[in-house]
N, C-alpha and C positions, 0 to 999 in steps of 0.2 A: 155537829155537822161542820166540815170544813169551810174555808171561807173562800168565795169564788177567788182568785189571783187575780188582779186589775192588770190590762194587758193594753198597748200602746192603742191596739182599735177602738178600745172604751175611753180612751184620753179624746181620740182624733174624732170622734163621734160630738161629746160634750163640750169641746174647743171647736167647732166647726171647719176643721182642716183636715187632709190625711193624713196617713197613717205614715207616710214615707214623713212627711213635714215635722211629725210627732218625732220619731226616730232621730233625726236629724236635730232637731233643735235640742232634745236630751244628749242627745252624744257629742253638743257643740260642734258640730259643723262648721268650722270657718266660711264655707264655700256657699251657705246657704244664704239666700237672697231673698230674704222676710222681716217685716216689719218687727222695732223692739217689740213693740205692742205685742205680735203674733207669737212671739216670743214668751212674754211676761205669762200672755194667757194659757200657754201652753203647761208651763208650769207651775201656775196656780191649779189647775184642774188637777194636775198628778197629784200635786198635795193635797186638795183636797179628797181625789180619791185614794189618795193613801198609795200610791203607786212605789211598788218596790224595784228599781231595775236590778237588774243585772252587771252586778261588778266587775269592771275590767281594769285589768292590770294594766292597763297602757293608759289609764284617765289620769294624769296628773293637774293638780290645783296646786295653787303658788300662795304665797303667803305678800298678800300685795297691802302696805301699810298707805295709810291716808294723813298727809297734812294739810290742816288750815290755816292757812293764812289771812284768818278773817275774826274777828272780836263778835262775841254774840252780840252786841250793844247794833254794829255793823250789822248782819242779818238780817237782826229784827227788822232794823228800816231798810234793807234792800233786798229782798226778798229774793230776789236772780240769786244768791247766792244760795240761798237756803234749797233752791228748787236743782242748781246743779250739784250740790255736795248729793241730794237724795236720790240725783239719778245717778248718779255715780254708785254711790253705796248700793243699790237697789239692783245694778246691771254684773256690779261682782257678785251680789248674794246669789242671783242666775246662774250665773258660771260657776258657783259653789268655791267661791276662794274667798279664803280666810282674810279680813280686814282690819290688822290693828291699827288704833289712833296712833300717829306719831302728835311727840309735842317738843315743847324747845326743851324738855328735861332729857329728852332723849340722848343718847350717847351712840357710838360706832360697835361698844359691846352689848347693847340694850337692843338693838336692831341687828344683831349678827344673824339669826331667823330670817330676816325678810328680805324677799326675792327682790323686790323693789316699793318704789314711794310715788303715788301722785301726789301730786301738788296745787292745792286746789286755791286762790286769794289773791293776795298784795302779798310782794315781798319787797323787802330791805335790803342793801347791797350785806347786812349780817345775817339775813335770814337765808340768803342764798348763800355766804361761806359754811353756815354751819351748816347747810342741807348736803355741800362738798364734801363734807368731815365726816359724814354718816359713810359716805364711798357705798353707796348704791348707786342703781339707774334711777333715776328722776325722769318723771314724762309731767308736764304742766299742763294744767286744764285753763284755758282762756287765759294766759301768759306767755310771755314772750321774755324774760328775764335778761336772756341772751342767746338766739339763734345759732349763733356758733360753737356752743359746748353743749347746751339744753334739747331736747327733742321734747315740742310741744302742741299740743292739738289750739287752733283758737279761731273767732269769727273775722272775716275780712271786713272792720270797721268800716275803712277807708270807703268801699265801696258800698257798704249797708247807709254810712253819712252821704254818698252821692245819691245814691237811688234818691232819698228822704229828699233832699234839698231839690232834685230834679222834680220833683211829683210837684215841692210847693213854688218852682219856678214857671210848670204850664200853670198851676191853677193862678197862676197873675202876679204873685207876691214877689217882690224885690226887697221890701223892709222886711229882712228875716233877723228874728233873734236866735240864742241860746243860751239856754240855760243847762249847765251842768254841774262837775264837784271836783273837787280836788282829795286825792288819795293821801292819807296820813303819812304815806314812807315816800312819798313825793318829796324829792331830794333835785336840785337841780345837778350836782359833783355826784350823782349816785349814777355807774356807767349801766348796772340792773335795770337800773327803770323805767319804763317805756311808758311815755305821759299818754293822755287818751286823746288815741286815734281821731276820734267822733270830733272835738274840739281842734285839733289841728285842721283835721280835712275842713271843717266849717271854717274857717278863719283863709285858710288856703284857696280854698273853694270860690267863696264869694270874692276875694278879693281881686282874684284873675277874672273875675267880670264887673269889678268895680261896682261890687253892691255890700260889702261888709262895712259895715258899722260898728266902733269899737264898746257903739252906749249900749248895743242889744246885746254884750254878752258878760252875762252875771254867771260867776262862778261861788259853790258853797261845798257844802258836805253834799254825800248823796241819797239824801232823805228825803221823807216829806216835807217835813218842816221849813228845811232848808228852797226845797220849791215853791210851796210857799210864799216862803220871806220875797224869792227872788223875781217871783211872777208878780207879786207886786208892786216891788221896786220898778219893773218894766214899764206895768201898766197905768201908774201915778204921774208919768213922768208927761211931760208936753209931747214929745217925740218918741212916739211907740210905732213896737213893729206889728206888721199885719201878718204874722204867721210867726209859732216859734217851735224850733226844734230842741227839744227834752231830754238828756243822756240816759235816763232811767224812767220806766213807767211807775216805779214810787213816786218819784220826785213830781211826776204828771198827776201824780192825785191830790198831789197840794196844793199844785197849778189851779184844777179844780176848784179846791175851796176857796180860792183866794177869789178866784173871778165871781164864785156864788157872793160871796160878803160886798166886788166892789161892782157886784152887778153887771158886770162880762158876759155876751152872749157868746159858747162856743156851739159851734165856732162863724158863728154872723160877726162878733167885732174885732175877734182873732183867731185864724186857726192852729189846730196844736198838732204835733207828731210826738210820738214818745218811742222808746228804744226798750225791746226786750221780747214785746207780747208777753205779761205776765198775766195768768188767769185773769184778772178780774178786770182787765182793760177792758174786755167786751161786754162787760157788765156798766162801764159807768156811761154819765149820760152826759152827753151822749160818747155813745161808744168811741174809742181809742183809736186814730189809725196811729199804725206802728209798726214798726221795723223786728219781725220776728228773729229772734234767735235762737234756735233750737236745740236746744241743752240733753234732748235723748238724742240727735244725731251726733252733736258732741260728745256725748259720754261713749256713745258706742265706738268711737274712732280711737278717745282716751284708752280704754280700755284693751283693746284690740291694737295698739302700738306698744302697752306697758309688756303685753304680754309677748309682742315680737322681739322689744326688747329685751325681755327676760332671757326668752329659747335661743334665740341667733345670737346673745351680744353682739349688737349691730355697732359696725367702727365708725359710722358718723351719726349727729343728730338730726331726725327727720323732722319739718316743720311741714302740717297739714294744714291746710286753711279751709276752714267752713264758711258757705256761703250762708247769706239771709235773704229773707221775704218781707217786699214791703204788702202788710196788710193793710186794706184801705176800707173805714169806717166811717162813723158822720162827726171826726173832729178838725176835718178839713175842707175847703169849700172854697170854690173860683171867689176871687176876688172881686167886688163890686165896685167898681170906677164910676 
């Protein structure tokens, strides 16, 4: 007995969308205005009902290579990174384009195949000559290497640090701390490197209101550990702050421990903010307020500029800038005078 043919109305049925919606996000629609999510599920369903389309000769996929800029040792403890390389990865396999790993053994004839490269980490003023040498298009995920040659998608720190430090200046605090990290290819003669945002604007920030304090700001790695150590450091001292803002929601989990061992009530004897929204902020106790970054709206902007790049060779570099969300949870609280 033949087998019935899976047809887009049995997709758009068990996706709970129509059938126009189904169509459209199969045939990559640039124009369609739906969630990745609505997206993702649409195409899980085809696969799983085995959905076979219809070949067309005008569907072209590009061979778009991935580099990291990032040491797994790095990953492990900052997990932001691990969650935007997978949506990245995860939004080309949608779009059915081929994804080899670039690495530094790579050569200009070893990538002569590939349409183009994101670029996903920390770079080096040598990690960007030799990404030059490859002479593809480069588009940067959450990098800014240099605006003037680079076309790069990334978050408007500057103004995710404003929100955060505006929230904890109604809730009463003026003693604000920080606690962040320093990047390994942090070069001060490196003209690539753009130091972090979050830390300048805080230093900038408070000071044009004459409230920065140079004793609340501990710089480490960007780990737990190093949170931690540094949330310590703060809270030992005679002159602590009453609120501190966290560059990473790792680094805020260490904060965590530290305050359980020296008996810290968060946030009664200090409030915390962290940077990322990484799953399991809403999970700790108490829950995370935090500055979300949304790494599927980024991915899909990355994505969707690699691939303008590719078609148009576009004669200058586009910089996109994605906005953030301060999420507000119970790690912050008015100040008691």
């Amino acid at each position: 007995m033949k087998k019935k043919r899976v047809t887009i109305k049995d997709i758009a049925t068990v996706a709970g969308v129509s059938p126009a919606t189904v169509s459209r996000v199969l045939n990559y629609d640039s124009d369609l205005q739906v969630t990745l999510e609505t997206k993702k599920r649409v195409f899980e369903v085809a696969e799983q009902l085995s959905y076979e389309p219809v070949k067309k000769s005008n569907t072209i996929k590009k061979e778009i290579g991935l580099y990291f800029g990032i040491e797994t040792n790095v990953e492990v403890e900052d997990t932001y990174y691990v969650s935007l390389r997978v949506e990245i990865e995860s939004l080309l396999r949608v779009k059915g384009h081929s994804m080899p790993l670039i690495t530094s053994n790579d050569t200009r004839s070893s990538v002569r195949n590939v349409d183009g490269i994101i670029c996903v980490g920390l770079f080096s003023k040598d990690d960007i000559h030799w990404l030059e040498s490859l002479q593809k298009p480069l588009v940067f995920a959450d990098a800014i290497p240099n605006p003037d040659k680079f076309s790069a998608v990334h978050f408007d720190l500057d103004r995710a640090t404003r929100k955060a430090l505006n929230y904890l200046l109604e809730l009463g605090h003026t003693s604000i701390g920080f606690i962040g990290g320093r990047d390994e290819v942090d070069q001060v003669d490196d003209p690539y490197y753009v130091g972090d945002e979050r830390q300048d604007t805080f230093v900038r920030y408070l000071s044009e209101r004459g409230l920065f304090n140079p004793k609340y700001l501990k710089l480490g790695s960007y780990s737990p550990h190093a949170g931690y150590e540094m949330f310590h450091e703060l809270m030992i001292s005679s002159e602590k702050p009453t609120a501190i803002m966290i560059a990473n929601d790792s680094m805020a989990s260490g904060c965590y421990k530290a305050a359980h061992e020296l008996g810290i009530r968060i946030p009664e004897d200090v409030s915390l903010i962290g940077f990322n929204d990484l799953p399991n902020a809403q999970y700790m106790i108490p829950p995370l307020t935090t500055i979300r970054l949304d790494v599927n709206y980024l991915s899909e902007f990355v994505i969707d500029l690699m691939e303008k790049t590719i078609s148009h060779d576009l004669p200058q570099p586009i910089q996109i800038i994605v906005p953030s969300n301060l999420i507000v949870r119970k790690s912050a609280k008015y100040l008691n005078i």
